[in-house]
C-alpha positions as CSV (number, residue, x, y, z in Angstrom):
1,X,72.7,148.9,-40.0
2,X,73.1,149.8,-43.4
3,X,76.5,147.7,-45.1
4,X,78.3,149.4,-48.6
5,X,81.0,147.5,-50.3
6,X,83.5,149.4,-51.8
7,X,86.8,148.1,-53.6
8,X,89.7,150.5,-53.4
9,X,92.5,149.7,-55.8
10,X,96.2,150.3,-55.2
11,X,96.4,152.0,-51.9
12,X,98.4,150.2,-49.1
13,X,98.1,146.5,-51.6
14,X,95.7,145.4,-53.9
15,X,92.5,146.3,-51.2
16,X,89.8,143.8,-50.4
17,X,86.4,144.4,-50.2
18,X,85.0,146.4,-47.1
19,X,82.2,146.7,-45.3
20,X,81.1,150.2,-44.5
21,X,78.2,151.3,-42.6
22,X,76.4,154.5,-42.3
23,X,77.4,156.5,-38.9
24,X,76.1,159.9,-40.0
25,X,73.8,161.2,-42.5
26,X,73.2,164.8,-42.5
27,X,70.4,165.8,-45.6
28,X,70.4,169.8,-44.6
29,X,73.8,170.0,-45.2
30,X,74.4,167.1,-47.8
31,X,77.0,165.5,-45.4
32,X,77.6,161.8,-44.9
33,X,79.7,159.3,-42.7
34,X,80.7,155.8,-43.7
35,X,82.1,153.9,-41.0
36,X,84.8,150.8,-42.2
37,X,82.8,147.7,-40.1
38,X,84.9,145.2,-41.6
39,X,87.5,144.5,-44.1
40,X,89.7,146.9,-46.7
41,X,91.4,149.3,-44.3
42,X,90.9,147.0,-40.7
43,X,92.7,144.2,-43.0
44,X,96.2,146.9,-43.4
45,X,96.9,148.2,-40.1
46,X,94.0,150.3,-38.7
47,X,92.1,149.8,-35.8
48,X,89.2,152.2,-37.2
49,X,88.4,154.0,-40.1
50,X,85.7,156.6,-41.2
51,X,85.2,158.7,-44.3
52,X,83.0,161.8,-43.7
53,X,81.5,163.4,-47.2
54,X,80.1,167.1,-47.4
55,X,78.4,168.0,-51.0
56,X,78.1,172.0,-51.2
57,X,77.1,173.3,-54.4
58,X,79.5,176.1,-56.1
59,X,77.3,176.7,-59.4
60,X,74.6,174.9,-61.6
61,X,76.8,171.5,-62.2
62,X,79.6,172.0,-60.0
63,X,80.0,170.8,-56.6
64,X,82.4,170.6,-53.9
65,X,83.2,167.9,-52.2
66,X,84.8,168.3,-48.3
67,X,86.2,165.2,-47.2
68,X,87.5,164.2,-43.5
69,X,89.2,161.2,-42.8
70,X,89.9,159.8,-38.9
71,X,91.6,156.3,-38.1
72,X,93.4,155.0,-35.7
73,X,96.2,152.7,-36.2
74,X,97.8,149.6,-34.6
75,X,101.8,150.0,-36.2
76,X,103.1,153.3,-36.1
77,X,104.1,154.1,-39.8
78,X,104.8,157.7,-40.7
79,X,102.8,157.2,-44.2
80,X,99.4,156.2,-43.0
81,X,97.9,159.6,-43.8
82,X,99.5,159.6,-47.5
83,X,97.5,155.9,-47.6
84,X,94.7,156.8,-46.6
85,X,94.6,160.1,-49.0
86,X,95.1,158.0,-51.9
87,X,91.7,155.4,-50.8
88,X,89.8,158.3,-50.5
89,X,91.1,159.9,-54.1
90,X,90.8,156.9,-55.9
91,X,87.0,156.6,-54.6
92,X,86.3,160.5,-55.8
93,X,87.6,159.4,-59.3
94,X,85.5,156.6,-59.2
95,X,82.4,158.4,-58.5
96,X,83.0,161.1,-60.5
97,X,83.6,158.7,-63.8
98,X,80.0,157.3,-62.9
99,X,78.2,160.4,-62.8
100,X,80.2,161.8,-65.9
101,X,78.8,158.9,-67.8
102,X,74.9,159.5,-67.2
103,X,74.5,157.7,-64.1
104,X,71.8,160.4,-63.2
């Protein structure tokens, strides 16, 4: 089992820590799953939580990023989706900060 830590800011509350781990990992298609084990999301209302990531490259430095999110909840709350959106934005912003500031 492979555990990430990831702090999302401002989604549902300020977000604790979470433990993710790895679920899928697809090189031939650049696609990978991160499964929430413990903490962040389980801490607000959901019962389970992934993030799946697909990189496809559009031209020499551009690439797409395809993202799928699937949780199940324990309250029914009609803006779980919109919450859930916003984690997954804010970690895209995030990332792409790093790499725009010579992380590679």
């Amino acid at each position: 089992m492979v555990a990430l830590a990831q702090s999302s800011s401002s989604i549902l509350a300020p977000m604790s820590y979470q433990k993710e781990k790895i679920v899928e990992l697809d090189d031939a298609v650049h696609k990978i799953g991160l499964q929430v084990i413990e903490g962040g999301h389980l801490n607000f209302g959901f019962s389970s939580y992934k993030t799946t990531f697909q990189l496809t490259p559009i031209q020499e430095e551009e690439t797409m990023v395809s993202v799928e999110v699937t949780y199940e909840s324990e309250v029914e709350d009609s803006s779980m989706p919109s919450k859930t959106a916003k984690s997954v934005l804010a970690f895209i912003r995030n990332l792409e900060c790093y790499l725009l500031n010579g992380a590679i």
